[in-house]
MITORGU-328167 format. One record per residue: residue in three letters; residue number from 1; y, z, x of N, C-alpha, C, O in turn. Coordinates in pm, whole numbers, padded with zeros to 5 digits. Example, Ala and Ser with C-alpha at 12.3 -4.5 7.8 and 13.67 -1.06 7.14 Angstrom:
2
(pt 'ALA'; 1; (-00569; 00780; 01319); (-00450; 00780; 01230); (-00330; 00780; 01320); (-00332; 00846; 01424))
(pt 'SER'; 2; (-00225; 00708; 01285); (-00106; 00714; 01367); (00003; 00787; 01290); (00114; 00804; 01341))
END
This chain:
91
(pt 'UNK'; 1; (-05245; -01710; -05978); (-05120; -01762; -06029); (-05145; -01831; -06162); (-05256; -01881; -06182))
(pt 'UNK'; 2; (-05038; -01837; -06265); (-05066; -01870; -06430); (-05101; -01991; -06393); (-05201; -02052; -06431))
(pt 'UNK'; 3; (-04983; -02043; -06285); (-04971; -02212; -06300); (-04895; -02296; -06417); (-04905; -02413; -06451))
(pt 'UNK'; 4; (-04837; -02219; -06451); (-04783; -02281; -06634); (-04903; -02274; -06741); (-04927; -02372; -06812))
(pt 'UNK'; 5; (-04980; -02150; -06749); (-05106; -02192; -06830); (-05057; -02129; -06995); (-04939; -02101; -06979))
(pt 'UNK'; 6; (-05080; -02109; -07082); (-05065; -02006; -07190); (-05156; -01878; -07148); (-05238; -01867; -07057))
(pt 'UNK'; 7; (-05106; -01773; -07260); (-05228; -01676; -07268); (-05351; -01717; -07272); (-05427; -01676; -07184))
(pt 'UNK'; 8; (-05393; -01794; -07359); (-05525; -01807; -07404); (-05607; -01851; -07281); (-05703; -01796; -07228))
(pt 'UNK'; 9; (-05548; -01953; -07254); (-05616; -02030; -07111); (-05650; -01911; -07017); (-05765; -01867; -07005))
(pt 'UNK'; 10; (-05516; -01852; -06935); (-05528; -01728; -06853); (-05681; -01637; -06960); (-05788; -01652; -06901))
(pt 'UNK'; 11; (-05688; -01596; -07029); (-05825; -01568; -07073); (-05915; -01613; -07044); (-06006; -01556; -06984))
(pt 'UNK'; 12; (-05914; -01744; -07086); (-06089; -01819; -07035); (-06109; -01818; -06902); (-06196; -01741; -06860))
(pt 'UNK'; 13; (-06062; -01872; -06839); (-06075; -01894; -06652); (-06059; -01724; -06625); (-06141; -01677; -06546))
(pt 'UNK'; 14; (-05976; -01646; -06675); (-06021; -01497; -06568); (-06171; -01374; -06620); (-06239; -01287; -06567))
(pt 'UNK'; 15; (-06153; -01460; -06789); (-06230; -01404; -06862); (-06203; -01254; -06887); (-06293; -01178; -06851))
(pt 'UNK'; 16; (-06112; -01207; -06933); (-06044; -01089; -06974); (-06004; -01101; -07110); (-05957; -01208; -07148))
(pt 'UNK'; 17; (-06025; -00958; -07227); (-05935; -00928; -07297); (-05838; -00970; -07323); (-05783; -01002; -07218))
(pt 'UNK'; 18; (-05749; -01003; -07445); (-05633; -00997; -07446); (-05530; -00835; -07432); (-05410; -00812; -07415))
(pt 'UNK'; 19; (-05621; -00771; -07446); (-05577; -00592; -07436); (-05530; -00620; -07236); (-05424; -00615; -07175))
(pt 'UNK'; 20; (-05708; -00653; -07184); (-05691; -00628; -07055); (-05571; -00727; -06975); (-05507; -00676; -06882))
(pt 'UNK'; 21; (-05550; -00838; -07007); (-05429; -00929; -06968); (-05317; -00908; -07033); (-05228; -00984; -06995))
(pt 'UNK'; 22; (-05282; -00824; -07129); (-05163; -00731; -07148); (-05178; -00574; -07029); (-05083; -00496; -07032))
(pt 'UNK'; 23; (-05221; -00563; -06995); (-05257; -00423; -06970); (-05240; -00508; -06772); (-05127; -00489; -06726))
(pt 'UNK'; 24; (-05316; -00570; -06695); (-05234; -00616; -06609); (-05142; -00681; -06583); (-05108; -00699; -06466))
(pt 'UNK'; 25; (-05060; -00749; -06714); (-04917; -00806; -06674); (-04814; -00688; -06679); (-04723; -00694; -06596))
(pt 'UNK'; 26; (-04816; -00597; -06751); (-04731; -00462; -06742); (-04738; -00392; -06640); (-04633; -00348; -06593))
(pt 'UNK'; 27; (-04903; -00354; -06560); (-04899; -00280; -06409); (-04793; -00352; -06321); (-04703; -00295; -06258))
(pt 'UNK'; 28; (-04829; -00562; -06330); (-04748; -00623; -06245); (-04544; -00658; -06257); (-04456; -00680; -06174))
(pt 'UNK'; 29; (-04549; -00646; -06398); (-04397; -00622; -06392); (-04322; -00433; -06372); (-04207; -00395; -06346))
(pt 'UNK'; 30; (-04413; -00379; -06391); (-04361; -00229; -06332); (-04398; -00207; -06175); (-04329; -00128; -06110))
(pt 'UNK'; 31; (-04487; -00263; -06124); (-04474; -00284; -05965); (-04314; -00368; -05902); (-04220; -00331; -05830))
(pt 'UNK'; 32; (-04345; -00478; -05964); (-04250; -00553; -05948); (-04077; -00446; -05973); (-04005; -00416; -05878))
(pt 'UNK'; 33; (-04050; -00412; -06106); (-03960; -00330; -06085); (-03950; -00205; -06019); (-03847; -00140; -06033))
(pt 'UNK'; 34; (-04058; -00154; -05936); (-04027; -00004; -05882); (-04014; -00093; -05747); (-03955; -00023; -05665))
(pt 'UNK'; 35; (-04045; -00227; -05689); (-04004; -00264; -05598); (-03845; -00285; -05592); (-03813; -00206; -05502))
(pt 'UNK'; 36; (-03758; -00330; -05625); (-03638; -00400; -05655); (-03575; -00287; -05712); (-03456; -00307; -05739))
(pt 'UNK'; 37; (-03619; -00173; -05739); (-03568; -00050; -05760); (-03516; 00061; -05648); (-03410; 00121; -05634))
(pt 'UNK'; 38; (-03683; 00060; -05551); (-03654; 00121; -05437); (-03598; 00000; -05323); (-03531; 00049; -05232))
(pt 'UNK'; 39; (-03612; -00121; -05317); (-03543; -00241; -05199); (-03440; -00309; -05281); (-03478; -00423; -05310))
(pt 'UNK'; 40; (-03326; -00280; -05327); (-03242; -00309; -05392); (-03178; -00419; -05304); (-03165; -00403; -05183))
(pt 'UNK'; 41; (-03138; -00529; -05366); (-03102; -00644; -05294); (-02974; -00673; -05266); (-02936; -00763; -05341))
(pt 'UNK'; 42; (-02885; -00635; -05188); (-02734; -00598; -05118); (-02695; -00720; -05068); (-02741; -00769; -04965))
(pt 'UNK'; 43; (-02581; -00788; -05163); (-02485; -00934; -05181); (-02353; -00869; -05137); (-02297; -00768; -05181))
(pt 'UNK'; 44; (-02324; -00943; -05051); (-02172; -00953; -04985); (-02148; -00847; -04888); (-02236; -00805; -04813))
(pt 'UNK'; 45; (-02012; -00799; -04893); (-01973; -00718; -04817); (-01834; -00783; -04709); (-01769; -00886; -04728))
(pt 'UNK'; 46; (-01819; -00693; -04607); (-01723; -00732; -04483); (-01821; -00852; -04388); (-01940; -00846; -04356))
(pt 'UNK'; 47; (-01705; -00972; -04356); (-01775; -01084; -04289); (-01879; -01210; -04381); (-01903; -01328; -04354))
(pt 'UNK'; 48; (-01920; -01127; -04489); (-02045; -01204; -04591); (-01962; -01320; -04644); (-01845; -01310; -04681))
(pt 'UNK'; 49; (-02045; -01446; -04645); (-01986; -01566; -04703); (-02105; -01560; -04864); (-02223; -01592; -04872))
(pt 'UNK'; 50; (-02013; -01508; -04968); (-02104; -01549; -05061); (-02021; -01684; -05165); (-01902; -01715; -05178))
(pt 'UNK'; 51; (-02146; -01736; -05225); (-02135; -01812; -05370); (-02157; -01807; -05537); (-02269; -01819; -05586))
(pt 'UNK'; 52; (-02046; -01788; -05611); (-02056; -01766; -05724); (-02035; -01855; -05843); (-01936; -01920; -05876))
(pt 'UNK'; 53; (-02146; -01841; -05894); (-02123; -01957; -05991); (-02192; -01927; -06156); (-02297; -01872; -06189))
(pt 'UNK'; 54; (-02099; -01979; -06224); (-02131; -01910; -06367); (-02171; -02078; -06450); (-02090; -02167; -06422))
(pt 'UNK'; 55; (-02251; -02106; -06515); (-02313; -02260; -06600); (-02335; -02197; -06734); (-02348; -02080; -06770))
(pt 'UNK'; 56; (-02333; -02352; -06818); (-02412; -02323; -06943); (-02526; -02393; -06944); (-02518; -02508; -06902))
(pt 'UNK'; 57; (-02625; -02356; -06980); (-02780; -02452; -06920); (-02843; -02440; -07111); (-02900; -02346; -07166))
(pt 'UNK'; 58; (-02801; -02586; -07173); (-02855; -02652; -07289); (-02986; -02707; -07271); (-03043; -02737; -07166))
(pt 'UNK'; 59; (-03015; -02713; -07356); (-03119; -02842; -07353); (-03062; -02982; -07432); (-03067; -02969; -07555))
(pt 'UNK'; 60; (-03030; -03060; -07405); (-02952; -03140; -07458); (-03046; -03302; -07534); (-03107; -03399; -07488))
(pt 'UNK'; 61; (-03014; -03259; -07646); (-03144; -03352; -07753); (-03140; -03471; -07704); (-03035; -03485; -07643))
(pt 'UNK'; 62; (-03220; -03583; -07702); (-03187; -03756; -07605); (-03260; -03829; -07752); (-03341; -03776; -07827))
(pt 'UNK'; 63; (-03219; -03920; -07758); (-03284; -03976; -07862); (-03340; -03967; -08022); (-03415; -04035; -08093))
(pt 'UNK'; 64; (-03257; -03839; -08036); (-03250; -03804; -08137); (-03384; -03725; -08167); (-03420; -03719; -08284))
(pt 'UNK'; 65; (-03467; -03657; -08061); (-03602; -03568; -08074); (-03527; -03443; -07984); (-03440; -03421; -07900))
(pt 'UNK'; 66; (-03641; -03370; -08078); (-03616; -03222; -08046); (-03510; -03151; -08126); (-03468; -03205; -08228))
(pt 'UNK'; 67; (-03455; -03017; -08082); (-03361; -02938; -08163); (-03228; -02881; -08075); (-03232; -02835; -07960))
(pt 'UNK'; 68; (-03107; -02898; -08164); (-03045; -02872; -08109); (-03054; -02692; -08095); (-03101; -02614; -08177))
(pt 'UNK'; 69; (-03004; -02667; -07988); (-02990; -02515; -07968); (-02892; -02421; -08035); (-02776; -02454; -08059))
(pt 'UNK'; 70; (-02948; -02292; -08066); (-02840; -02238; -08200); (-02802; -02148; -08109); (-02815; -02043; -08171))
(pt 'UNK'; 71; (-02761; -02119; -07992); (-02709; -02017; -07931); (-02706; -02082; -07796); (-02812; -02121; -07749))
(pt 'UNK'; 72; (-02552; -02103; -07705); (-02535; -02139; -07582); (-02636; -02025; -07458); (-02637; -01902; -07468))
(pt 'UNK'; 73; (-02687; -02078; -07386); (-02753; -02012; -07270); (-02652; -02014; -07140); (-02640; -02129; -07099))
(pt 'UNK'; 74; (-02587; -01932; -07076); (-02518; -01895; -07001); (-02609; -01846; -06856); (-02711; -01778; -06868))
(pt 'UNK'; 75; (-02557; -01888; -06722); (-02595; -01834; -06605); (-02540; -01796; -06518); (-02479; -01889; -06464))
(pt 'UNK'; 76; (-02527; -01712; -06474); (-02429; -01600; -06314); (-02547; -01655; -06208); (-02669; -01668; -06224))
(pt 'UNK'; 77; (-02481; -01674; -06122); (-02554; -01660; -06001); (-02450; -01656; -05872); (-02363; -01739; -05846))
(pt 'UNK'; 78; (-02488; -01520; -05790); (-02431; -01511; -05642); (-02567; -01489; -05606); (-02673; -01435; -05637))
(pt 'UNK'; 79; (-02482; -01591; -05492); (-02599; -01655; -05363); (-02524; -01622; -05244); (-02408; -01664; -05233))
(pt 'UNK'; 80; (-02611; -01512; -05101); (-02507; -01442; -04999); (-02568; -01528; -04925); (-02691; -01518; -04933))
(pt 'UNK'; 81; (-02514; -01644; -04825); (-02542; -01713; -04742); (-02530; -01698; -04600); (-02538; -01773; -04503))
(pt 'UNK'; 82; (-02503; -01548; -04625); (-02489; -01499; -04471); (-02589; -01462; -04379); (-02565; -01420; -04266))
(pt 'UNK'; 83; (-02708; -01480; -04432); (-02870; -01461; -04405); (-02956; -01549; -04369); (-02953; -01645; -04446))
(pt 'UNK'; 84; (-03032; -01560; -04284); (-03060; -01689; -04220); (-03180; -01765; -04359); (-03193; -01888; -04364))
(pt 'UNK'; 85; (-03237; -01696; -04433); (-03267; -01740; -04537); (-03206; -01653; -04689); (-03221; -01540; -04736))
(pt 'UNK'; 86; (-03138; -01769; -04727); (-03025; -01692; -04845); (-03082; -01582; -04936); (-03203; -01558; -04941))
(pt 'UNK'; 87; (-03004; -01527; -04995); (-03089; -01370; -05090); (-02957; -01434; -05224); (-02867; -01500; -05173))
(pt 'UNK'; 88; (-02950; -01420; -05339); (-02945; -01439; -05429); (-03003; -01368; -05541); (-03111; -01309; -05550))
(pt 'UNK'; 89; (-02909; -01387; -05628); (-02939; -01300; -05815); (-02862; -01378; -05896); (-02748; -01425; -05886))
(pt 'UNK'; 90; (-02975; -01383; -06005); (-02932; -01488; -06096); (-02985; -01421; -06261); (-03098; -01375; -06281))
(pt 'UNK'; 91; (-02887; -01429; -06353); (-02902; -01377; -06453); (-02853; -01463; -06588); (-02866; -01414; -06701))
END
């Protein structure tokens, strides 16, 4: 797991390439999508209690540090709570 690390770090501790730690984060996000491709994740329906909710998620400057943001960040999320542990998509 990265752990919140940067690239560089993920280098030293696995001791890989930057070729080879490009080259397994692409196997793992094309695994990842041929999963969620073939187990497609099915929200709502007849009887389904779902939740929908749309935000704007800023970073909002405090004290006069940092930058304000030049483009609003927007979020969708349905959450089907009809599952004994919820399934959700968020974009």
């Amino acid at each position: 797991m990265s752990e919140g690390r940067i690239q560089s770090e993920i280098m030293q501790v696995v001791k890989i390439s930057r070729t080879a730690l490009a080259a397994l984060r692409s196997i793992i996000i094309e695994s990842i999508q041929t999963y969620f491709h073939n187990n497609p994740i099915k929200l709502g329906g007849p009887g389904s209690i779902i939740h929908i909710d749309k935000t704007m998620v800023n970073h909002k400057v405090k004290a006069h540090k940092g930058r304000i943001p030049k483009e609003q960040i927007w979020v969708f999320c349905i959450v089907d709570t009809s599952f004994s542990q919820s399934r959700g998509f968020v974009v």
